[in-house]
N, C-alpha and C positions, 0 to 999 in steps of 0.2 A: 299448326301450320301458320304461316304467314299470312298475317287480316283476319285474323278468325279473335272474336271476343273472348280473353279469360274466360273460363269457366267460373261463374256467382258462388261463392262460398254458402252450402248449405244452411239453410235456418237451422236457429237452434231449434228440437222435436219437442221440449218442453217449456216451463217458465222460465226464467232469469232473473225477475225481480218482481218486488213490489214495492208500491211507493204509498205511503201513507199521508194523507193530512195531519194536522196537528189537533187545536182545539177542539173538541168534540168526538174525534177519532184513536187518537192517540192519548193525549192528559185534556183534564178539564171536563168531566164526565157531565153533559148538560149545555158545555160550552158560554159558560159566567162569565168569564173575565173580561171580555168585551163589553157587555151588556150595559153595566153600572157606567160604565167609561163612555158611552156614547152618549146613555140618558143625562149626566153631569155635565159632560161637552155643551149638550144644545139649554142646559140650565144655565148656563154661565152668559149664555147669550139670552136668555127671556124666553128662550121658546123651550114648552113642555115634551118631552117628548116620553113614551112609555116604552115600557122592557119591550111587550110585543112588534111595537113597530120595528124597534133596533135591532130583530132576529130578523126582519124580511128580506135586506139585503145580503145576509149572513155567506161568506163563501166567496166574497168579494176583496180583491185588495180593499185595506182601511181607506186611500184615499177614495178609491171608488164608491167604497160603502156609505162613507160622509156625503157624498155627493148627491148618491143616492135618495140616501135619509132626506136631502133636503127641498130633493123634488118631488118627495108625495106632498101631492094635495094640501091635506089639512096642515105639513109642516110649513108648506110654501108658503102658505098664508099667512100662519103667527108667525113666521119670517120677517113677512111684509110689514105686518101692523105692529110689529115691534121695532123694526132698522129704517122703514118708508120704502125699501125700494125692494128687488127680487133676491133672491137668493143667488149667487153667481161664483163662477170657479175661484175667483178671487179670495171668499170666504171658506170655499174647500181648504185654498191654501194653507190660509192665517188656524180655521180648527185642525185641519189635520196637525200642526206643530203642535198645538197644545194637546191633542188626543196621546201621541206617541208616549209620553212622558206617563200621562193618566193610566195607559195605558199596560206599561212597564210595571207601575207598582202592583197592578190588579192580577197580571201574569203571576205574581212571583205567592198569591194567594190561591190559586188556581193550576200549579202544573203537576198535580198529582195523576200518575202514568190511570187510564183507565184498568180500571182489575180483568187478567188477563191479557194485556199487552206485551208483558216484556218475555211469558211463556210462547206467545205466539211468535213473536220476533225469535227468542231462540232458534221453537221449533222451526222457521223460515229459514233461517240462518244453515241450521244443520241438514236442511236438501239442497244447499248451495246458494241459497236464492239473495241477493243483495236487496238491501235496503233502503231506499230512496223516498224523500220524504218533500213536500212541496206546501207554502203556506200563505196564508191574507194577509199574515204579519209580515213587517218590514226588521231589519236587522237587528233594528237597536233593541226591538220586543223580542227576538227570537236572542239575540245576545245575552237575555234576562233569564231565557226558558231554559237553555242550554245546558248550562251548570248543574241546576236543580231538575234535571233529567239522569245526566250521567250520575249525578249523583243515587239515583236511585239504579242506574244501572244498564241504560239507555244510553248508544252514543249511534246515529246513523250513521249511514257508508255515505250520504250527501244532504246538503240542504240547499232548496231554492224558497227564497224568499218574495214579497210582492218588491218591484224595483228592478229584481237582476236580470228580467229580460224585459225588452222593449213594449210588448202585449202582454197582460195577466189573465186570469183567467175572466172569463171560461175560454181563452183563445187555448192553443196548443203548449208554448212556447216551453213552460216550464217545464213540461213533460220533456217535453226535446234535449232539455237541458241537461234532466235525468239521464237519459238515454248515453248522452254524453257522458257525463260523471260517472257515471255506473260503467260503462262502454257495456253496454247490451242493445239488442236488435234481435228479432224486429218486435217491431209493436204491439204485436200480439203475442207475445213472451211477455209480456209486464201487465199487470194487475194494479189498479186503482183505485183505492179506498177513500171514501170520502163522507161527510156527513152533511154536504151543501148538494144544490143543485148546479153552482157555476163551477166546485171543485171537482165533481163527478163528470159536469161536461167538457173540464178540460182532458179528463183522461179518456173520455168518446171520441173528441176530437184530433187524440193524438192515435187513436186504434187502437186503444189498450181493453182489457177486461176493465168491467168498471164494479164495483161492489159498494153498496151504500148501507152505512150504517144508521140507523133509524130509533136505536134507544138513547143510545149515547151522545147523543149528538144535539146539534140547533134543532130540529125539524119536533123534538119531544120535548126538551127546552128545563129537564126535571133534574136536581139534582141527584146522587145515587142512590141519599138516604130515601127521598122520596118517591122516587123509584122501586125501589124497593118493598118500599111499607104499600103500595097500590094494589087491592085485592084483586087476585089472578084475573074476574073478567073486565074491571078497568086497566089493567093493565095491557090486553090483548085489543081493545075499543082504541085506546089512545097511541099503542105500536100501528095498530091499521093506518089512524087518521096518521103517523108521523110517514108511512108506506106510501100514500098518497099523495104528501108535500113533494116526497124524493120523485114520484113519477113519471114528474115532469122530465127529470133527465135521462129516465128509458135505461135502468141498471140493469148489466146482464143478471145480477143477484142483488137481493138487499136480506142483510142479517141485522141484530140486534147490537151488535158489538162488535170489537176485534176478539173480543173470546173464542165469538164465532165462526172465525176465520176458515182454519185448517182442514175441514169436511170443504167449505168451497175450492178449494185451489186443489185439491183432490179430481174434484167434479170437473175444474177447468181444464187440469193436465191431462182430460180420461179425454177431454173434448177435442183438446190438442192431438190425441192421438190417431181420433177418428176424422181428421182433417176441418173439424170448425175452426168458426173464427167468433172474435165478439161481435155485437151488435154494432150496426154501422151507423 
């Protein structure tokens, strides 16, 4: 009738996609290739910086991450007593240029697909579900990764990089972007995988499932092989403590991997059906 609102085109009843992080989540099992690349950054300037501190901002766009880095405390300081004056965006600027580059060659040492990635992706793939992937790295780094993925057999249905939308994470935006690219809706059809706490809380913030992996990833910090070789109750001590780091950003789930994906998004679809939603 005339004046009467369209009728709203039903939600989709199930998922539609998933978007995955990259380092940690996806290749780079431990998430290394930054690590080396920040500690060297802040050597080049006199200030020391350790592996550990350069995981704390981890899941941050790089320029943020640098910035970051350079307002703790104890950095702030050998900042000081090394240049005379504070650390300031200015210096963001001038490292982040030289991080990118640093950065590039470390990727290209580091983008082996984490084991059980590209099975889970299939399986994703043949219940329809697309696949959208969102990252801390800026173009020129993911321009490096790219090749040496598909090559392994890996090509996403999208990529948002840090840069392509105006707010990074933990804001919403790239999710959004996703949302776009993929053309799926609504926000609780999409699942977000992540191994940070700002990358996990971009996909809270967009109303997605959020799912956080906690072996493979920053928050455990171990390579595979060492991982691996960890007798079963250190192994189970140090997934707890990496359990802990992530829950700050309040995951509907956190698994150990993307291996161990496909039982979640099972549990999520069953949840879909009984009208939940994710965590708000």
């Amino acid at each position: 009738m005339p004046g009467e609102h369209p009728m709203e085109p039903a939600p989709a009843p199930t998922l539609t996609a998933v978007v995955f992080d990259w380092a940690g989540t996806l290749i780079d099992f431990g998430s290394h290739a930054p690590m080396g690349a920040f500690v060297k950054l802040f050597q080049r300037h006199g200030v020391a910086l350790s592996v550990e501190q350069a995981r704390v901002p981890m899941g941050l766009p790089k320029w943020d991450h640098i910035r970051a880095l350079g307002r703790m405390p104890a950095v702030a300081v050998a900042w000081g007593e090394r240049h005379g004056r504070p650390f300031d965006d200015h210096d963001v600027d001038r490292l982040y240029e030289e991080f990118t580059p640093m950065n590039v060659e470390a990727v290209r040492e580091h983008a082996a697909l984490v084991p059980g990635a590209l099975s889970t992706i299939e399986a994703l793939r043949q219940r329809g579900l697309r696949i959208g992937t969102t990252t801390g790295y800026n173009r020129p780094i993911m321009d490096a990764v790219l090749p040496l993925v598909k090559a392994q057999g890996f090509v996403p249905d999208n990529l948002v990089c840090a840069g392509d939308v105006p707010q990074n994470r933990p804001s919403p935006l790239g999710m959004y972007r996703c949302f776009l690219d993929l053309q799926v809706w609504p926000a609780h059809t999409v699942v977000k995988l992540d191994d940070t706490v700002p990358g996990l809380m971009e996909g809270r913030h967009a109303g997605c499932w959020t799912v956080a992996v906690a072996a493979s990833g920053n928050a455990m910090g171990l390579r595979l092989d060492d991982w691996e070789a960890l007798p079963p109750a250190q192994r189970q001590e140090r997934l707890a403590q990496a359990e802990q780091m992530l829950a700050f950003a309040r995951p509907d789930f956190v698994i150990p991997s993307v291996a161990q994906l496909m039982p979640v998004i099972a549990l999520i679809e069953e949840r879909l059906r009984r009208g939940q939603r994710p965590a708000p």
